[in-house]
C-alpha positions as CSV (number, residue, x, y, z in Angstrom):
1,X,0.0,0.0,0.0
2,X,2.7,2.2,1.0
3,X,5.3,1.5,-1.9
4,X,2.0,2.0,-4.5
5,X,1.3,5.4,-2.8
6,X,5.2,6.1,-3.0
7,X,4.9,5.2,-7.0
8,X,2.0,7.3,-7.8
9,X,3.6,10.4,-6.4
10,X,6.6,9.8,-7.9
11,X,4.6,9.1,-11.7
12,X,2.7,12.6,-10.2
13,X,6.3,14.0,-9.9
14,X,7.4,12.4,-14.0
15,X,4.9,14.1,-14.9
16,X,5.2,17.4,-13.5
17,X,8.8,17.2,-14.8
18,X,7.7,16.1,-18.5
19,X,5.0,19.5,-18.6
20,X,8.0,21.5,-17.5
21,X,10.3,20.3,-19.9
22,X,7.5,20.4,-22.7
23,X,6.0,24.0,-21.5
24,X,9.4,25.8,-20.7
25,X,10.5,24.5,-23.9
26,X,7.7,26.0,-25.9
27,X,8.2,29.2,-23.9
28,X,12.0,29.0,-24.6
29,X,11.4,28.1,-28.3
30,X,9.1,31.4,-28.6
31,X,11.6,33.8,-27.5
32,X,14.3,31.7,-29.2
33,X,11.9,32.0,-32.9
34,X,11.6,36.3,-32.4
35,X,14.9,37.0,-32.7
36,X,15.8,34.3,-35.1
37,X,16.1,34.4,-38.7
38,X,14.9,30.9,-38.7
39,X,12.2,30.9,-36.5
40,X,10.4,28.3,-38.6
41,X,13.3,25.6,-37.9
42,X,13.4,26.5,-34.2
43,X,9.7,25.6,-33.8
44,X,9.8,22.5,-36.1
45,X,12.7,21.1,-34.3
46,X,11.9,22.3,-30.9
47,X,8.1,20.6,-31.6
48,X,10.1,17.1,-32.5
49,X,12.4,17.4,-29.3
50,X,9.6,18.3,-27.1
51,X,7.2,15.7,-28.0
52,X,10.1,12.8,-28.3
53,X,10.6,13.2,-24.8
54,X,7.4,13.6,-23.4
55,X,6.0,10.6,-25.3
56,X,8.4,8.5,-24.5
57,X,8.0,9.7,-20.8
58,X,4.4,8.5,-20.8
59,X,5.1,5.6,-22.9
60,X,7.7,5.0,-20.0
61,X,4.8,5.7,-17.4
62,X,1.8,3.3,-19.0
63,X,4.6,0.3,-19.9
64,X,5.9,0.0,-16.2
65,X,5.4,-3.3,-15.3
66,X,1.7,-3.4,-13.3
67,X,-0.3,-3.3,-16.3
68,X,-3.3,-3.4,-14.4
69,X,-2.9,0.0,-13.4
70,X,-1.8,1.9,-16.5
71,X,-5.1,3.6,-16.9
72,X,-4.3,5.0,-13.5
73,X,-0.5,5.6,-13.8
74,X,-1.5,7.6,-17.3
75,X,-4.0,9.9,-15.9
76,X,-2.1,10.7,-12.6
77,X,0.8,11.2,-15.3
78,X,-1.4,13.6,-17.1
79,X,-2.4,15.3,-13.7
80,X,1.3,16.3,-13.3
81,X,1.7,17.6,-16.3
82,X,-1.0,20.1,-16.5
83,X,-0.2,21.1,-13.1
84,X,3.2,21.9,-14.6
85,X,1.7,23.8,-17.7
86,X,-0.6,25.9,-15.1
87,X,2.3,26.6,-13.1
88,X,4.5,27.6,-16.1
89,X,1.4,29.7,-17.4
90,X,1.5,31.9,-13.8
91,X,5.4,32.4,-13.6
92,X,5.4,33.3,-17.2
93,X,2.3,35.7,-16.6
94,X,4.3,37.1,-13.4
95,X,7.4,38.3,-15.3
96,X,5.7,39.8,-18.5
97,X,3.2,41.5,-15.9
98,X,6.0,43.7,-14.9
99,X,7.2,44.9,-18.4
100,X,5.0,47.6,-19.4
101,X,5.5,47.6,-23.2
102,X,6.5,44.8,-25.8
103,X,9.8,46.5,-26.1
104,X,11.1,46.3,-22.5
105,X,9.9,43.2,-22.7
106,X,12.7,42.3,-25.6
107,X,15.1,44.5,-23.7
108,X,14.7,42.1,-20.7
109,X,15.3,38.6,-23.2
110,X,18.2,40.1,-24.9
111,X,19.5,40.6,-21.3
112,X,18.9,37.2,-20.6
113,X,20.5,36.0,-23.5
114,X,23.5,38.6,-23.8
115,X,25.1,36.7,-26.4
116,X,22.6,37.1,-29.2
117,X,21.7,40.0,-31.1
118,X,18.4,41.0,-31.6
119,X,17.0,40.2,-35.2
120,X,13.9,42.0,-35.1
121,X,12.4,44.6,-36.8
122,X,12.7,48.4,-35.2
């Protein structure tokens, strides 16, 4: 009983680390796609990378070895990870809530990522 409850929390926990991965990433891949002449390639092949892993985390997840369970497993799986995407969504919404205008808020990405220029238009 104990070692069950143990297991779901940590499949709660895989999946709370599979929504961050996927929903930073897609955050990550946005800013990454404005100031890129590419941005087309960065979405494709962040898209690829981002759905590799998280399918094969909840293919990992449902083929564990008590099959009876899977249904279970999958959804408390799926729990996790749209905790992590509403988690993501309210620290994203925090940051950009303190930049006034569009344009700090590029200031504040190229200071993050000093080592880029920005490719945007003026």
């Amino acid at each position: 009983m104990m070692s069950d409850t143990v297991n779901l929390m940590l499949i709660w926990c895989l999946g709370l680390a599979l929504g961050g991965f996927f929903f930073v990433g897609l955050w990550w891949t946005v800013q990454k796609s404005i100031r890129s002449a590419h941005p087309a390639w960065w979405l494709l092949s962040s898209l690829l990378v981002r759905m590799t892993v998280t399918i094969a985390g909840f293919y990992l997840v449902v083929s564990h070895e008590m099959a009876n369970a899977s249904l279970l497993r999958l959804l408390i799986c799926l729990f996790g990870f749209i905790c992590a995407r509403l988690i993501t969504a309210r620290v994203v919404t925090k940051m950009t809530a303190k930049l006034d205008t569009p344009v700090q808020q590029v200031a504040v990405i190229e200071q993050l990522n000093p080592h880029e220029g920005s490719q945007h238009a003026p």
